[in-house]
N, CA, C and O of each residue as an XYZ file, in Angstrom:
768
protein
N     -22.085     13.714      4.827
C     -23.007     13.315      5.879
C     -22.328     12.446      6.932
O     -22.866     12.334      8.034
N     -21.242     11.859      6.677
C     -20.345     11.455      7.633
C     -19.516     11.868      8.137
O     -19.248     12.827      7.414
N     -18.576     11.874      9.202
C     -17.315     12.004      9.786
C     -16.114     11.811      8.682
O     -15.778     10.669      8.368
N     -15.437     13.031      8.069
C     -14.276     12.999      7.666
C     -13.099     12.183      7.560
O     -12.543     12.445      8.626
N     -12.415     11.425      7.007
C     -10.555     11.353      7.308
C     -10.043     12.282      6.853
O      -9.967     12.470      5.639
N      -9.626     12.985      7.647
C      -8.481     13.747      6.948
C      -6.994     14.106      7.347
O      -6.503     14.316      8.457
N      -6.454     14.108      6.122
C      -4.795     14.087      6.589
C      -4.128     15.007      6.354
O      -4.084     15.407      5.191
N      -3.468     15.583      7.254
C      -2.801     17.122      7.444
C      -1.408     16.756      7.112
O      -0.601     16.278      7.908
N      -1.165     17.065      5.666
C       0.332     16.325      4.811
C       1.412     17.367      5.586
O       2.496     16.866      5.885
N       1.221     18.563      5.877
C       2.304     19.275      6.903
C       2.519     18.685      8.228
O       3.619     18.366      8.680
N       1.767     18.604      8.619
C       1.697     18.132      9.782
C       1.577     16.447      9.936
O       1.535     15.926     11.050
N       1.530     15.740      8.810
C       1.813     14.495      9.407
C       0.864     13.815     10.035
O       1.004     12.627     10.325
N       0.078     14.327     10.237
C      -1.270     13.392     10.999
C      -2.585     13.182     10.154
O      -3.155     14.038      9.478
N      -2.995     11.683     10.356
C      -4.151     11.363      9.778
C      -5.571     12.161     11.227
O      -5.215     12.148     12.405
N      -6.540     12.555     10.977
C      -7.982     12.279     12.049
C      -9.201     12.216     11.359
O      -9.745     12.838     10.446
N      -9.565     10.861     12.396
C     -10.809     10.083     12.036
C     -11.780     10.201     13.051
O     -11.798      9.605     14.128
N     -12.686     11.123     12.559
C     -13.913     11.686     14.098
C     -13.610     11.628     14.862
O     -12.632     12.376     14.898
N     -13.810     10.963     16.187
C     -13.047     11.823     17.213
C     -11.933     10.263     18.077
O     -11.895      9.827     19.228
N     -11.332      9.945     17.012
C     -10.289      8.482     17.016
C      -9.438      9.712     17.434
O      -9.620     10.860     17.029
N      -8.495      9.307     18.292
C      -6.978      9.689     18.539
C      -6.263      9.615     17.242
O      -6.129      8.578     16.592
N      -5.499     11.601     16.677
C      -5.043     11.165     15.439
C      -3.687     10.304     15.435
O      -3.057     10.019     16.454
N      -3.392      9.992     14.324
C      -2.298      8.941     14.180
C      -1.667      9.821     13.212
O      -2.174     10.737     12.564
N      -0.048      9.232     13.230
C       0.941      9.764     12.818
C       0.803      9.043     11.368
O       0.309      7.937     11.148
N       1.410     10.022     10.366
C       1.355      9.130      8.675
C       2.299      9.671      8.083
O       2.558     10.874      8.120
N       3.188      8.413      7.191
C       4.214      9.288      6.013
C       3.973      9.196      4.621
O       3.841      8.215      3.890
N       3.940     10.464      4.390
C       3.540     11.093      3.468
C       4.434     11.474      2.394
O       5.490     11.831      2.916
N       4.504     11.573      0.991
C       5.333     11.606     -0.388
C       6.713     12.755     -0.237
O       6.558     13.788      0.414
N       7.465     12.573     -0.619
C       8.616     12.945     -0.405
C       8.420     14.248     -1.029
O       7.929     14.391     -2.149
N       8.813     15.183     -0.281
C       8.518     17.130     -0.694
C       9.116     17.360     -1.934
O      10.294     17.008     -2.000
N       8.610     17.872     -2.966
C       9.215     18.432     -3.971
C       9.955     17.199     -4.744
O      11.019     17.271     -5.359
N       8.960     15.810     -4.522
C       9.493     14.750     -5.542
C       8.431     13.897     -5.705
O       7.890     13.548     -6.755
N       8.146     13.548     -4.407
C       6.629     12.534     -4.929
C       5.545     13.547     -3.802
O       5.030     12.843     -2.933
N       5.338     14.363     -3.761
C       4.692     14.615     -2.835
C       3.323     14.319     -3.125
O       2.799     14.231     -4.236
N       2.603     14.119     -1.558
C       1.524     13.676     -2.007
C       0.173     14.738     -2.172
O       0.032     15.742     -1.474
N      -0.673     14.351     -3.120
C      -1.318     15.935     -3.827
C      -2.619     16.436     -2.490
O      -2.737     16.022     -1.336
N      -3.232     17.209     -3.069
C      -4.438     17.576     -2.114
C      -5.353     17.313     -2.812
O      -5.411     17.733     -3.968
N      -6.658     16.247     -2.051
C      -7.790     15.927     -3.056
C      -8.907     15.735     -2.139
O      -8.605     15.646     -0.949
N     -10.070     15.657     -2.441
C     -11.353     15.043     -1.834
C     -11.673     14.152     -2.131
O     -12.208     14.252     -3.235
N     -11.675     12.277     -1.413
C     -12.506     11.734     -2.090
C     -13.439     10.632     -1.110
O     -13.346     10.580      0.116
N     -14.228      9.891     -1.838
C     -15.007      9.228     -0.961
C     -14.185      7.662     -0.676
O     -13.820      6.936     -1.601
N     -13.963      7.284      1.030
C     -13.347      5.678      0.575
C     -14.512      4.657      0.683
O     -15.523      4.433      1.349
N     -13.800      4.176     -0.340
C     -14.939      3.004     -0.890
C     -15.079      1.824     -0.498
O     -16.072      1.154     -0.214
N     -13.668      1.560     -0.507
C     -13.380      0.309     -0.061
C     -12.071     -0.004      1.241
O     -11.096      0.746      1.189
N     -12.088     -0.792      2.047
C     -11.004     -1.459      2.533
C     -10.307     -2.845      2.183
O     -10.935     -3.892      2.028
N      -9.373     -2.757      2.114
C      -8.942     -4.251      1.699
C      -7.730     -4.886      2.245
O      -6.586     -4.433      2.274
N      -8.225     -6.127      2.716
C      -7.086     -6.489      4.206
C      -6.231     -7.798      3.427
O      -6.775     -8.843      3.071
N      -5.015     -7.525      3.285
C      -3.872     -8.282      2.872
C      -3.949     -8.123      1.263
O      -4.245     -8.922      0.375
N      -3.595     -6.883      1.255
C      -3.672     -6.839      0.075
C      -2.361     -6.893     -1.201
O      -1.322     -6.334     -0.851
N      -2.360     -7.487     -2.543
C      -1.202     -7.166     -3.066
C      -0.927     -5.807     -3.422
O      -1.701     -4.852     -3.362
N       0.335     -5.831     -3.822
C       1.100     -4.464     -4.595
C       1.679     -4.456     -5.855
O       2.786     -4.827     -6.244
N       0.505     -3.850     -6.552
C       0.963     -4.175     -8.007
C       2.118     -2.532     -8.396
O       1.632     -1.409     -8.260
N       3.369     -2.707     -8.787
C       4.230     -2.000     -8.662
C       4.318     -0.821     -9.229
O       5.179     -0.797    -10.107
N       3.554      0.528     -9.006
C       3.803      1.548    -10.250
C       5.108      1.363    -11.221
O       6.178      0.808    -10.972
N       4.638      2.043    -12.459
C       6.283      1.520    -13.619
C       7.259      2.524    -13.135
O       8.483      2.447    -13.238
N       6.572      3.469    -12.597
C       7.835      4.460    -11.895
C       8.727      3.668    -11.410
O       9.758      3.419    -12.035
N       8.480      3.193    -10.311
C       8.694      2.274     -9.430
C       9.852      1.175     -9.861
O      11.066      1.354     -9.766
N       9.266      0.144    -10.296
C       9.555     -0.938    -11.162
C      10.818     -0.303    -11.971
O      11.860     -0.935    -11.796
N      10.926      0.952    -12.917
C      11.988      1.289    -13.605
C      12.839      1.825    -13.212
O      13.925      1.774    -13.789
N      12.623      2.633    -11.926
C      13.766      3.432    -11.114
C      14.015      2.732    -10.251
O      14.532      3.449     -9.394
N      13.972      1.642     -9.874
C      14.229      1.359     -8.543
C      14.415      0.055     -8.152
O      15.231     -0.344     -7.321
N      13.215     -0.930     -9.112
C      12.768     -2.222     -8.528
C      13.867     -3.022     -9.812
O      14.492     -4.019     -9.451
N      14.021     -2.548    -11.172
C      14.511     -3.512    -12.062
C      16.164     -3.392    -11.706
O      16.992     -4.296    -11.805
N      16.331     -2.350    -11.374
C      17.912     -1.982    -11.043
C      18.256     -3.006     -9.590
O      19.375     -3.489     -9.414
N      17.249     -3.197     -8.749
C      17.766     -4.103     -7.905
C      17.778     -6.061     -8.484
O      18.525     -6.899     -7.979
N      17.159     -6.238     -9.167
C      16.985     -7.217     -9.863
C      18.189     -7.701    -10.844
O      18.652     -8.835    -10.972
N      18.511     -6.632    -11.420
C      20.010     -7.028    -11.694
C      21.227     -6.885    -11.365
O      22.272     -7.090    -11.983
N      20.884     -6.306     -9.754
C      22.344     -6.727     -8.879
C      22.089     -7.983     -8.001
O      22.941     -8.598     -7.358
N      20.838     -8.237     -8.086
C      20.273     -9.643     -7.181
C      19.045    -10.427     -8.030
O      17.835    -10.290     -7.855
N      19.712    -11.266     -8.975
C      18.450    -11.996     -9.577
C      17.608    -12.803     -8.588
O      16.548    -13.344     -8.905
N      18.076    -12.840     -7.540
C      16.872    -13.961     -6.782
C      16.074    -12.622     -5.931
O      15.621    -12.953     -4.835
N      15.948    -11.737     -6.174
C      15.587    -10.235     -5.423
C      13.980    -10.704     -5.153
O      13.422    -10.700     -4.056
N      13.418    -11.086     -6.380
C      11.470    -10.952     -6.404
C      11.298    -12.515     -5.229
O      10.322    -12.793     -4.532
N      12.432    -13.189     -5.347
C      11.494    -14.386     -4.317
C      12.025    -14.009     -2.994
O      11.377    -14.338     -2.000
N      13.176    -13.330     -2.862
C      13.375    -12.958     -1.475
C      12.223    -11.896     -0.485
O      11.907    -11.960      0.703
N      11.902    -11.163     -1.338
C      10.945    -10.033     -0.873
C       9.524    -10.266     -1.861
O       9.061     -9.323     -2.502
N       8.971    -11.498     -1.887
C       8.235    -11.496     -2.464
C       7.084    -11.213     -3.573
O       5.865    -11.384     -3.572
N       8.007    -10.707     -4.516
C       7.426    -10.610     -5.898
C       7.130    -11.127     -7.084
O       8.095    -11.824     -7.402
N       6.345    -11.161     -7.879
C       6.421    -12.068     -9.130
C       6.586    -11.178     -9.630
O       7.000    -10.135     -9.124
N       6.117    -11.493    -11.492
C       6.335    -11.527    -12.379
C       4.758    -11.545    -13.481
O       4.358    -12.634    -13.895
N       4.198    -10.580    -13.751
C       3.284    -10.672    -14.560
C       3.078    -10.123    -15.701
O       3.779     -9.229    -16.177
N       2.248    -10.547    -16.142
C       1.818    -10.070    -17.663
C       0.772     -9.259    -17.460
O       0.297     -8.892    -16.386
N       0.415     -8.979    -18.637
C      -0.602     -7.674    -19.026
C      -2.405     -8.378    -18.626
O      -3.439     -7.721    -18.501
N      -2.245     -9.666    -18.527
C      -3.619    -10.421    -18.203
C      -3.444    -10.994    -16.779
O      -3.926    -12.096    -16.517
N      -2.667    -10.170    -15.707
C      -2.604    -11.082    -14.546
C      -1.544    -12.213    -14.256
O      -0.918    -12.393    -13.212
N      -1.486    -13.036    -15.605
C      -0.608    -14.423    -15.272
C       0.660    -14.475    -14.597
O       1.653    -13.849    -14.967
N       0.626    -14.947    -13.976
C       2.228    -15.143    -13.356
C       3.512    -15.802    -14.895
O       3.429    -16.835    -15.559
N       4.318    -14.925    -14.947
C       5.169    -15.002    -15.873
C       6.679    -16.010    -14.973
O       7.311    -17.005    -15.329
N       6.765    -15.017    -13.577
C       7.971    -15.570    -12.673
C       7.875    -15.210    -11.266
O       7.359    -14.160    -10.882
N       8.405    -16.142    -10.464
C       7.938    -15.490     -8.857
C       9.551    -15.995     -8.630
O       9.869    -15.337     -7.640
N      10.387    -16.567     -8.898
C      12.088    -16.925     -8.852
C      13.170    -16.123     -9.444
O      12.641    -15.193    -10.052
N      13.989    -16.091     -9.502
C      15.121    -15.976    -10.397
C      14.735    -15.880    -12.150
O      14.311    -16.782    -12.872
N      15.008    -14.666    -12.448
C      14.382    -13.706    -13.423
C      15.271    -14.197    -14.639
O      16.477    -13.976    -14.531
N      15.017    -14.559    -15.288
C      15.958    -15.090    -16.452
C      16.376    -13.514    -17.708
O      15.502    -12.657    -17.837
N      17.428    -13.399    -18.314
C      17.496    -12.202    -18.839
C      16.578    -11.895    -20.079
O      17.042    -11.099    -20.895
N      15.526    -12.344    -20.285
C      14.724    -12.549    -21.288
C      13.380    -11.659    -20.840
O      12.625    -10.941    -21.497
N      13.432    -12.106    -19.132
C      12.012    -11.836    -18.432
C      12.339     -9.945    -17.718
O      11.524     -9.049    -17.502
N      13.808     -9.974    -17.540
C      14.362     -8.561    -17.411
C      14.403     -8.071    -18.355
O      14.238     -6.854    -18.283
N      14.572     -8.497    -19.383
C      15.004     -7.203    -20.799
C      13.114     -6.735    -20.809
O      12.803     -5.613    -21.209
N      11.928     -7.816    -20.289
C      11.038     -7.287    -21.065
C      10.238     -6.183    -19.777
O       9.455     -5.290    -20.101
N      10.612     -6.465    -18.390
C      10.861     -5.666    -17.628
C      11.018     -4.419    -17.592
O      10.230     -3.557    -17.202
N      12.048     -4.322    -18.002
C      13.090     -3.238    -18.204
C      11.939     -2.025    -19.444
O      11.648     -0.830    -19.420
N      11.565     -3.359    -20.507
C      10.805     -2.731    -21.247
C       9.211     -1.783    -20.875
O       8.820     -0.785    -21.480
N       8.736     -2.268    -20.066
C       7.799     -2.449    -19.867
C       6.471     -2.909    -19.956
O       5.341     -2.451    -19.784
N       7.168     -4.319    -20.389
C       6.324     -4.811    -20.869
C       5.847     -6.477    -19.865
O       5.108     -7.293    -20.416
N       6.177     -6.638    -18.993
C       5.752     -7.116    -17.766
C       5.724     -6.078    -16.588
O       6.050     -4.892    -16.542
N       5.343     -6.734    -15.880
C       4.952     -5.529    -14.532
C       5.244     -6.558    -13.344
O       5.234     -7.781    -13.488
N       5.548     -5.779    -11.959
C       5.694     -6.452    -11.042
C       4.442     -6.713    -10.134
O       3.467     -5.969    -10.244
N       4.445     -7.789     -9.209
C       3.594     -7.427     -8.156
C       3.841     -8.100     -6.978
O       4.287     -9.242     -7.091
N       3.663     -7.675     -5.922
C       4.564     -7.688     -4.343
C       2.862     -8.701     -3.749
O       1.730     -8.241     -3.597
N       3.407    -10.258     -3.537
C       2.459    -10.916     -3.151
C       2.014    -10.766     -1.618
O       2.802    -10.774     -0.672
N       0.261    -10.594     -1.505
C      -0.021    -10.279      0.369
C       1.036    -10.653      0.984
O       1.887    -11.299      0.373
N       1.199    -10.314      2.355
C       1.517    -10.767      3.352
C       2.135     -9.738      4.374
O       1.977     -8.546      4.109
N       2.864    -10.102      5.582
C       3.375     -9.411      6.485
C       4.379     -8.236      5.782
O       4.170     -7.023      5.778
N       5.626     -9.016      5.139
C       6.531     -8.105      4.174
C       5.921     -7.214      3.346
O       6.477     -6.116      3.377
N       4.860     -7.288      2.522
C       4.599     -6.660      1.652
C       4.307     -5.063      2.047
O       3.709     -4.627      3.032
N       4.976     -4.285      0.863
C       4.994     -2.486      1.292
C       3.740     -1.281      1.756
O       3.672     -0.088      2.050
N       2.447     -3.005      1.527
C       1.020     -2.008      1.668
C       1.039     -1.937      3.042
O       0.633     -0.960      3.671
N       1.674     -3.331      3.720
C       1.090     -3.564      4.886
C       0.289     -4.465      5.109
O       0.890     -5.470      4.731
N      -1.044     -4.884      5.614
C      -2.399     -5.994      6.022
C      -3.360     -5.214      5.233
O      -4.362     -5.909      5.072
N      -3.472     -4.171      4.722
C      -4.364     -3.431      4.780
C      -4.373     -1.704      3.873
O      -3.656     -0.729      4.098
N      -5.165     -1.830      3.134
C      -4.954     -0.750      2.344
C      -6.738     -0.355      2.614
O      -7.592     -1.032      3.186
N      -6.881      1.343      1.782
C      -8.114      2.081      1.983
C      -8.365      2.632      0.796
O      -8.167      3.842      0.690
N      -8.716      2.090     -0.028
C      -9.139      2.537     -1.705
C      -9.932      3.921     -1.366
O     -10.818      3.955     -0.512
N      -9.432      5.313     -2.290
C     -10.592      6.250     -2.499
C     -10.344      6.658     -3.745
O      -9.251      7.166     -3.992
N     -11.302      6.507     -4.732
C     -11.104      6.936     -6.123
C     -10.352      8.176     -6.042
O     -10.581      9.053     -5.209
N      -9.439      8.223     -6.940
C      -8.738      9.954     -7.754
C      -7.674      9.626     -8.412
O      -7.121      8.526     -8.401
N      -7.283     10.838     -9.163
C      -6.863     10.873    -10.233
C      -5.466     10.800     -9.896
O      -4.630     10.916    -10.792
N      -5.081     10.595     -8.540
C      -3.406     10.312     -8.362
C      -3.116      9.157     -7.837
O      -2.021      8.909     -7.332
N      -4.051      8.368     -7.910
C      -3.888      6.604     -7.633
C      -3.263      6.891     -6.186
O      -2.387      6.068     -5.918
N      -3.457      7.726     -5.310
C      -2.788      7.463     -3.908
C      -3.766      7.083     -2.803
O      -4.742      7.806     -2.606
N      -3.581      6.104     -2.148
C      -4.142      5.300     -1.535
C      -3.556      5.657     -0.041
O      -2.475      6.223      0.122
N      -4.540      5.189      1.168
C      -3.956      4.881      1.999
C      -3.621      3.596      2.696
O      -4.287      2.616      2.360
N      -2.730      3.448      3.578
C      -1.954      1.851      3.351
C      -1.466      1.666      4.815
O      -1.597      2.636      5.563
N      -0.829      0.338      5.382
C      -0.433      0.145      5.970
C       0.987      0.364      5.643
O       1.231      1.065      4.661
N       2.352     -0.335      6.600
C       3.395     -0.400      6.097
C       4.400     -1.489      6.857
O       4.823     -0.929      7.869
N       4.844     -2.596      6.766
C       5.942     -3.066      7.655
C       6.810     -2.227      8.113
O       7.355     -2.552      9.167
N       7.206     -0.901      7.471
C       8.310     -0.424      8.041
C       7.900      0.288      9.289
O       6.952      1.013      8.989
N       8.194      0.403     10.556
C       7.828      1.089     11.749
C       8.993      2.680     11.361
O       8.379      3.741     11.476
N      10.275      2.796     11.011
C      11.289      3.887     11.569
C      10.868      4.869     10.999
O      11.440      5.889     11.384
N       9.916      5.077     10.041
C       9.149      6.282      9.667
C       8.848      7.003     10.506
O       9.426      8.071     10.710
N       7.983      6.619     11.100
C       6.771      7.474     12.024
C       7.933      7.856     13.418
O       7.651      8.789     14.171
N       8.584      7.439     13.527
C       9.694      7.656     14.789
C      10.277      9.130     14.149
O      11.167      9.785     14.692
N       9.766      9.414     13.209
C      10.762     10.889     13.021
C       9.972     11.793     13.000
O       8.790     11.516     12.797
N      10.463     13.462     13.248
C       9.337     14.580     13.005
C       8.330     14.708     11.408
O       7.169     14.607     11.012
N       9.487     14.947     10.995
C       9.452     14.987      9.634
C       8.914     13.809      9.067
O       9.596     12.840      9.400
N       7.826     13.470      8.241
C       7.714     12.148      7.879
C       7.121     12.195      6.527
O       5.972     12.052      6.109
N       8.387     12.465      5.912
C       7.857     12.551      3.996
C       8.859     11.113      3.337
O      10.056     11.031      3.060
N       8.150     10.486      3.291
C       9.277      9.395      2.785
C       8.997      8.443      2.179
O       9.623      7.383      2.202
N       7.583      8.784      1.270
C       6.727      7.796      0.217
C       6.728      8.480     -1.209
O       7.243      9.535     -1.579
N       6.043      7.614     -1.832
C       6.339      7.375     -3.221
C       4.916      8.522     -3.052
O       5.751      9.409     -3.229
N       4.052      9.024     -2.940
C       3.028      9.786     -2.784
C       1.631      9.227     -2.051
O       0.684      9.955     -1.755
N       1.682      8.129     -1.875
C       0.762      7.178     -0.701
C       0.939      7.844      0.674
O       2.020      8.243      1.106
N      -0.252      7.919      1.319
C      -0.121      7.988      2.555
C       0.122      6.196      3.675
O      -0.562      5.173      3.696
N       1.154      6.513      4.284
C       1.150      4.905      5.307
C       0.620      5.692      6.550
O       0.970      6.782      7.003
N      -0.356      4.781      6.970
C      -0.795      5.006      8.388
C      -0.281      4.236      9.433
O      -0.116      3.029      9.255
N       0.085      4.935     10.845
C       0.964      4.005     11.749
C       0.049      2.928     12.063
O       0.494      1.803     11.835
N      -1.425      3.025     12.652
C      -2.400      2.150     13.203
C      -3.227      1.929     12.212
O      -4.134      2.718     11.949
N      -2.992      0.732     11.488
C      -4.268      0.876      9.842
C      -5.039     -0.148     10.340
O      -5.803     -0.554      9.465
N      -5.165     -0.781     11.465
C      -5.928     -1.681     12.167
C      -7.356     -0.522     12.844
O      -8.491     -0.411     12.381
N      -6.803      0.127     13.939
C      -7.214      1.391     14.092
C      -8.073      1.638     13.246
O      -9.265      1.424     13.471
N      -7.673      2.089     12.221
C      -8.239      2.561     11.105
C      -9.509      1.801     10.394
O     -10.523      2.252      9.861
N      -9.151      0.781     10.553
C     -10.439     -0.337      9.813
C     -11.837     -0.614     10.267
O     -12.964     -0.768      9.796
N     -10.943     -0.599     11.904
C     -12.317     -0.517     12.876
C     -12.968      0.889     13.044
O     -13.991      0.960     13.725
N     -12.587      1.719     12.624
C     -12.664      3.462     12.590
C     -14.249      3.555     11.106
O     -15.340      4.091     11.301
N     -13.813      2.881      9.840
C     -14.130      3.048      9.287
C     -15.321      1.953      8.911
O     -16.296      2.181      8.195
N     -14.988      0.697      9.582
C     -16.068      0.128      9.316
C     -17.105     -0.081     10.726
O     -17.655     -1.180     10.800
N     -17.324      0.702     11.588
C     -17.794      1.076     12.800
C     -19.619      0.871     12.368
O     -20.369      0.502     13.272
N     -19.896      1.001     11.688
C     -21.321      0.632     11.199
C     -21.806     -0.471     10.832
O     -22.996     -0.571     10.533
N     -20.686     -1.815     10.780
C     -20.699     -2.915     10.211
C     -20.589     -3.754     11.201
O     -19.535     -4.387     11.252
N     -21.534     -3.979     12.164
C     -21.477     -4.915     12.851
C     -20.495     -6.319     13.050
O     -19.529     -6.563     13.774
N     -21.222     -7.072     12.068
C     -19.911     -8.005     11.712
C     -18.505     -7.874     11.452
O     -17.793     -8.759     10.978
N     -18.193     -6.874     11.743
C     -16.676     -6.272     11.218
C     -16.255     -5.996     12.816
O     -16.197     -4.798     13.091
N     -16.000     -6.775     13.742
C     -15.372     -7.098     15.389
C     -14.334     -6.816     15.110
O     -13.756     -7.258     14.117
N     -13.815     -5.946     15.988
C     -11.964     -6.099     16.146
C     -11.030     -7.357     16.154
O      -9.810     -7.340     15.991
N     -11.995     -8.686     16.420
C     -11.169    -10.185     16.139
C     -11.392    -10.570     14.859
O     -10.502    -11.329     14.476
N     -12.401    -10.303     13.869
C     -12.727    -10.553     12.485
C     -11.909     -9.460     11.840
O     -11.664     -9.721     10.662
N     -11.293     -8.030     12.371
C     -10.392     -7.341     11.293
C      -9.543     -8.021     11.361
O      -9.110     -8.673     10.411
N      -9.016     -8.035     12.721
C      -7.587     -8.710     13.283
C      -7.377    -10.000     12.206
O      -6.353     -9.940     11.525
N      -8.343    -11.256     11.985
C      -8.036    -12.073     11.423
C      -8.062    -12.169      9.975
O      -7.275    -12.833      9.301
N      -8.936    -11.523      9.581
C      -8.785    -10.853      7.878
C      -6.961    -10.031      7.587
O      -6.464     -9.883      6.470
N      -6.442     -9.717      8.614
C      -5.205     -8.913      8.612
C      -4.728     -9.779      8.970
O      -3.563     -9.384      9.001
N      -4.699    -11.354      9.501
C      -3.388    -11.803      9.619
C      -3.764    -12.990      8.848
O      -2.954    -13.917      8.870
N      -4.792    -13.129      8.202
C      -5.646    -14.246      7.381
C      -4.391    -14.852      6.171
O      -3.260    -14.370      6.121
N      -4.921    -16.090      5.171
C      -4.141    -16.759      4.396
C      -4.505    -15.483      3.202
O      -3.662    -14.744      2.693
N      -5.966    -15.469      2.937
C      -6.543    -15.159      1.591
C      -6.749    -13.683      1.940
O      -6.463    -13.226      3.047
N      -7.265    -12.959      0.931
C      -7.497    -12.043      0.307
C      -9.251    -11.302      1.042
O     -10.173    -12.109      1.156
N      -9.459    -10.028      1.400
C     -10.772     -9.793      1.949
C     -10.529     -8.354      1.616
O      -9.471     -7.726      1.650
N     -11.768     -7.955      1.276
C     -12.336     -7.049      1.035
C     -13.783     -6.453      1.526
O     -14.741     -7.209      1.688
N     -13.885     -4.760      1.795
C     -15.662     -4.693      2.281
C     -15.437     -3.398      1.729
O     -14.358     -3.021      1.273
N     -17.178     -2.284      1.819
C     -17.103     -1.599      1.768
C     -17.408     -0.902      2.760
O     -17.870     -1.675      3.599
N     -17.411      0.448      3.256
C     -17.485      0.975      4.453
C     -19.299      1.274      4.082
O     -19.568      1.017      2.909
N     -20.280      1.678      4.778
C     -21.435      1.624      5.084
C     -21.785      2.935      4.091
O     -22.939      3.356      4.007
């Protein structure tokens, strides 16, 4: 009963009713690509953390950790447990890597500007946990081709996007997204 998002994974473009579409990168072809699904978004959520898939974390994130133990406070990550707690947000002691490694802590990439979601992520339930997101990195979208995620879609304008989606929500002004996206804390809504 509403206006669609939809994202054309060949083609690279997100469109949101009749918003100017925006450019998006999309899961790497024939490795993470990202799947084809229907779902409803539920939620938006502005500065949000990144809790690290173990894919992730085991191919990629623990291997940098032990060529750079100070890696999680430089790029802002801790260290958690299975209940949330912060285990380490510093210099990883080899006790807190071996259990790492194990999988038996998990990472998570604290809000902010650096962080890989972006200001802003777009929850829609399914069964491939892929979300859509902001991204600090800009050199993506500068290319034709734009497959170069873990299977998440990043949207170039996820500001754009917020006001796109929460367009029924009065209280939701382009200076109240804006400041929820450059805010200290944590915000969340649902779209109408």
């Amino acid at each position: 009963s509403r206006p669609p998002i939809i994202v054309n994974i060949p083609e690279f473009r997100l469109f949101a009713g009749d918003t100017p579409a925006q450019r998006v990168v999309v899961g790497v072809a024939f490795d993470h690509e990202t799947p084809v699904f229907a779902s409803l978004l539920t939620e938006v959520v502005f500065r949000p953390p990144w809790n690290v898939p173990m894919s992730i974390q085991l191919g990629e994130l623990v291997l940098k950790i032990e060529k750079n133990p100070s890696y999680l406070e430089k790029n802002g990550f801790e260290v958690i447990d299975g209940k949330d707690s912060i285990v380490s947000s510093g210099t990883v002691s080899a006790a807190v890597l071996a259990r790492l490694r194990e999988g038996r802590l998990y990472l998570r990439q604290k809000p902010g500007p650096g962080n890989s979601l972006g200001l802003v992520k777009f929850l829609m339930p399914n069964a491939h946990s892929v979300y859509i997101h902001g991204t600090p990195s800009r050199r993506g979208f500068r290319e034709s081709r734009r497959d170069f995620s873990h299977s998440c879609i990043r949207v170039e304008d996820p500001e754009a996007l917020a006001a796109w989606a929460l367009r029924d929500r009065p209280e939701w002004t382009p200076e109240l997204i804006r400041a929820a996206m450059e805010g200290e804390g944590r915000a969340s809504t649902s779209p109408p």
